[in-house]
C-alpha positions as CSV (number, residue, x, y, z in Angstrom):
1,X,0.0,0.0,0.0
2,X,1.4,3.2,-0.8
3,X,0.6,7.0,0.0
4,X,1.3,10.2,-1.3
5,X,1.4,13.3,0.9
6,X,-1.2,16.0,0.1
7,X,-1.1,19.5,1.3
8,X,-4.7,20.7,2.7
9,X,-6.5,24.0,2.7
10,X,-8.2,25.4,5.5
11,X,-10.0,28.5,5.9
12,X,-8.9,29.0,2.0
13,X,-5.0,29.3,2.6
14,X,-2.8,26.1,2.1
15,X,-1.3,24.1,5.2
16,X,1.8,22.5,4.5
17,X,2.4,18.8,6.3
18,X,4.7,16.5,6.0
19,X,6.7,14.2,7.6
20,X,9.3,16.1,8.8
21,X,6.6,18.8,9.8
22,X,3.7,16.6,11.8
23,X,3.2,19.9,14.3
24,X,1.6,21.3,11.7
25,X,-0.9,18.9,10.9
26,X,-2.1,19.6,14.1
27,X,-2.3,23.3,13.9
28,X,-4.0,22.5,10.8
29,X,-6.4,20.4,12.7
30,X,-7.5,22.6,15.5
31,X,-7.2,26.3,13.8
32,X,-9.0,28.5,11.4
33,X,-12.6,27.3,12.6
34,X,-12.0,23.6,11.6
35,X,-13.1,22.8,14.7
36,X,-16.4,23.9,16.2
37,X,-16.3,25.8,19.6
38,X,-19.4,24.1,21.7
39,X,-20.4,25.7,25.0
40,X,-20.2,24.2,28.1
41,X,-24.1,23.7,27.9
42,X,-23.5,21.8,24.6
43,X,-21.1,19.8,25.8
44,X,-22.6,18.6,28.8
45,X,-25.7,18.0,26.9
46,X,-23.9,15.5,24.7
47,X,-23.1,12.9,27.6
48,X,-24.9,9.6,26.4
49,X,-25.3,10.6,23.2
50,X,-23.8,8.0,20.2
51,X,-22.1,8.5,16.7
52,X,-22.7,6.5,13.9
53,X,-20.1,4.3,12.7
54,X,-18.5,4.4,9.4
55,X,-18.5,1.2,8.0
56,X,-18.2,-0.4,4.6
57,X,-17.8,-4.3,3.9
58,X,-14.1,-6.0,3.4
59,X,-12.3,-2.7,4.4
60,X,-8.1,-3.0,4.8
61,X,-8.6,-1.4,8.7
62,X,-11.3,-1.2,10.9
63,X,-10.1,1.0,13.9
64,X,-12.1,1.2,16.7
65,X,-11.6,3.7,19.7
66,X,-12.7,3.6,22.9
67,X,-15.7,5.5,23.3
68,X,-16.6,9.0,22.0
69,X,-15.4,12.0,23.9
70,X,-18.2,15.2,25.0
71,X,-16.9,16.4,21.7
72,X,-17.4,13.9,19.6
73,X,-20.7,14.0,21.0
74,X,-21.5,17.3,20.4
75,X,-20.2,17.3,16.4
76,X,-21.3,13.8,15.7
77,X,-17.6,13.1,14.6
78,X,-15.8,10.3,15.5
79,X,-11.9,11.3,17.2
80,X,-13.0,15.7,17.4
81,X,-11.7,17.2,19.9
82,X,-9.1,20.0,19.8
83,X,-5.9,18.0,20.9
84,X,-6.8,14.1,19.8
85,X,-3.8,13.2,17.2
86,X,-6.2,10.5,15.5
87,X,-6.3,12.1,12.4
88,X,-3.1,13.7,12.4
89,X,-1.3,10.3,12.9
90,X,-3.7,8.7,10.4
91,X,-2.5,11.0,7.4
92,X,1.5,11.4,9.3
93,X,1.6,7.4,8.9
94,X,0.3,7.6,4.9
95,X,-3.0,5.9,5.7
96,X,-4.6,9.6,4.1
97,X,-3.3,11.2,1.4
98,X,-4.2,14.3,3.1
99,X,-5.2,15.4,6.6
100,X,-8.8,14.7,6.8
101,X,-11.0,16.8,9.3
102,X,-13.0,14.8,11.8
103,X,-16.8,16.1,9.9
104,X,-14.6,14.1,6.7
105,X,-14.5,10.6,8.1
106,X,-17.3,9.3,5.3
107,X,-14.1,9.8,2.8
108,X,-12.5,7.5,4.9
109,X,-14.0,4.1,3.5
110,X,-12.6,5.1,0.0
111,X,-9.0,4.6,1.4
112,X,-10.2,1.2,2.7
113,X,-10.7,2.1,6.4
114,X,-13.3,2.5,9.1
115,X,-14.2,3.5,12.1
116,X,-16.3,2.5,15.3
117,X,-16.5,2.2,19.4
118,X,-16.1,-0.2,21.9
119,X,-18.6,2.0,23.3
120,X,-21.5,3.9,21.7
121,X,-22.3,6.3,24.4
122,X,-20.1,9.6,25.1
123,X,-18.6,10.9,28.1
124,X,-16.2,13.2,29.4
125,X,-13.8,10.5,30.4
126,X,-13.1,7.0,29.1
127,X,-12.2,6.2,33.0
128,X,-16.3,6.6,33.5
129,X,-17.0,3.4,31.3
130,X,-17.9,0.3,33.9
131,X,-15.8,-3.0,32.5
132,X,-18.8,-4.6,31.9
133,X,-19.8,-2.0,29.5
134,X,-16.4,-2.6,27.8
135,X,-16.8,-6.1,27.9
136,X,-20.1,-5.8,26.5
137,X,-18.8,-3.5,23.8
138,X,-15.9,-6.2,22.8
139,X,-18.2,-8.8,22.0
140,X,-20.8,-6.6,20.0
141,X,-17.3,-5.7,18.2
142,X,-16.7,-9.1,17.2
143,X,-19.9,-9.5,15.5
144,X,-19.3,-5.9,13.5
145,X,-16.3,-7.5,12.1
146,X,-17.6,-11.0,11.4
147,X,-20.1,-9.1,9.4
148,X,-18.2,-6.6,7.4
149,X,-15.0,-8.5,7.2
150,X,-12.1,-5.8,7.8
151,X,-8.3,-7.0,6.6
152,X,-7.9,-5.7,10.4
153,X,-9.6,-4.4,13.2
154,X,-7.2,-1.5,14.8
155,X,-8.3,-1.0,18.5
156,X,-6.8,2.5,19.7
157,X,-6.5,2.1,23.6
158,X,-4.4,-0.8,25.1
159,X,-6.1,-0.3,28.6
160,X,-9.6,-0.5,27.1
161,X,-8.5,-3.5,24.6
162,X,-7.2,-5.5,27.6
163,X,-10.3,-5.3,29.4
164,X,-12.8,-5.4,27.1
165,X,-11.0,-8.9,25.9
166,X,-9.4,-10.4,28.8
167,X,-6.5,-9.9,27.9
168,X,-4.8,-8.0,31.0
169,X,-1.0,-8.6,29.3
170,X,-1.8,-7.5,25.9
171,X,0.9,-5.1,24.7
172,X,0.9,-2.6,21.7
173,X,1.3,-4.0,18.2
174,X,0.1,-7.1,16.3
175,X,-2.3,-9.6,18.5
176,X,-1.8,-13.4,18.0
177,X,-5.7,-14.0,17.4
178,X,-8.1,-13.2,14.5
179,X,-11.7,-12.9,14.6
180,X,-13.0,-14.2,11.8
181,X,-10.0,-13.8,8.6
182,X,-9.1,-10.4,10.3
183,X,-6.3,-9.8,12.5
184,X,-5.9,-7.5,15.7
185,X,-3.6,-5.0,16.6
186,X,-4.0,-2.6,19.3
187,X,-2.3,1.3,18.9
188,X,-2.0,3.8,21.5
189,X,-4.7,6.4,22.6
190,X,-4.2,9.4,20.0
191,X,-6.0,11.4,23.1
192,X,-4.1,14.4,24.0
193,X,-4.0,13.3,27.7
194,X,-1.9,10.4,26.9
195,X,1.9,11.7,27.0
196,X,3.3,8.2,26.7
197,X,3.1,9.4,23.0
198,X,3.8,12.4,21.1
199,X,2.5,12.9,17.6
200,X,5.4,11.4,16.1
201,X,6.1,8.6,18.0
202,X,2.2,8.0,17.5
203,X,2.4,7.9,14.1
204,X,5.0,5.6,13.7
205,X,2.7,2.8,15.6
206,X,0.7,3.9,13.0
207,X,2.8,3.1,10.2
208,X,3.9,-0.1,11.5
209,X,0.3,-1.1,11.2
210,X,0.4,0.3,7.6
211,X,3.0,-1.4,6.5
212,X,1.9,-5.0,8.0
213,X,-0.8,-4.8,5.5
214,X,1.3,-4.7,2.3
């Protein structure tokens, strides 16, 4: 599989990324109005509410986060608020030929990739989500890959993996089980709160993935 860099434009101007320059992908990301400013009304109104999945049949990747953020809540966007390197990483590891904004993850299935939840419902904190919801939300993730058939189902969050699998000494990378024909691999949280990794070391996990599917 292979990627070519794209240079985006935001609030008509053009943002140069590239590898050497992934800060900028993330300026890109949360400047120029890309990214809608919700009160604090608004946010706290979008606690328990869900975001639909983007899903096609046999994708390459299905990645599947955690749960949506107040944010994500609020925009209906899966991975959107100010500060989550998701989509940063995504195009920094050549997945996207360009930097895609959260309200553009439809496009996504045309690269061959996907996106859903452990958890459906959002809150402010992943650290709110019981393990049996978790738990819950692994299983119901094994039947959304039986039934669309991903090359690979991506789980971002190795805390939230372990649990929701049983699988308490998991570590980051390629699992050694499949569901179905698919394989697993877990990546790191792309949240902002998670300074284990920074944007670059993120986005080489990222390409790690990417190039185990070639």
């Amino acid at each position: 599989m292979s990627r070519r860099w794209g240079d985006p434009f935001v609030g008509g101007r053009q943002v140069r990324t590239s590898p050497a320059d992934p800060v900028a992908a993330v300026i890109d990301f949360c400047s120029h109005g890309v990214v809608p400013r919700p009160t604090r009304d608004e946010l706290a109104a979008a606690h328990d509410r869900t975001i639909p999945d983007v899903l096609a049949p046999d994708l390459d990747v299905l990645f599947c986060g955690i749960n949506p953020g107040l944010y994500s809540g609020f925009t209906g966007h899966h991975f959107a608020r100010p500060g989550n390197r998701f989509w940063p990483a995504l195009h920094a590891s050549g997945f996207t030929p360009r930097l895609l904004r959260p309200a553009e993850q439809e496009e996504l299935t045309s690269f061959g990739l996907g996106l859903t939840n452990l958890v459906a419902r959002a809150t402010a904190r992943a650290d709110e989500l019981s393990d049996e919801e978790l738990r819950a939300g692994g299983q119901r993730l094994v039947e959304v890959v039986r039934q669309y058939r991903p090359g690979m189902l991506a789980v971002v969050g190795i805390t939230a993996y372990r649990t929701a699998f049983g699988v308490p000494k998991a570590t980051i990378g390629r699992q050694g089980t499949t569901i179905g024909d698919a394989g697993v691999w877990v990546l790191p949280n792309p949240s902002g709160l998670n300074a284990h990794y920074q944007l670059e070391a993120l986005a080489a996990e990222f390409r790690l993935l990417r190039e185990a599917l070639r």
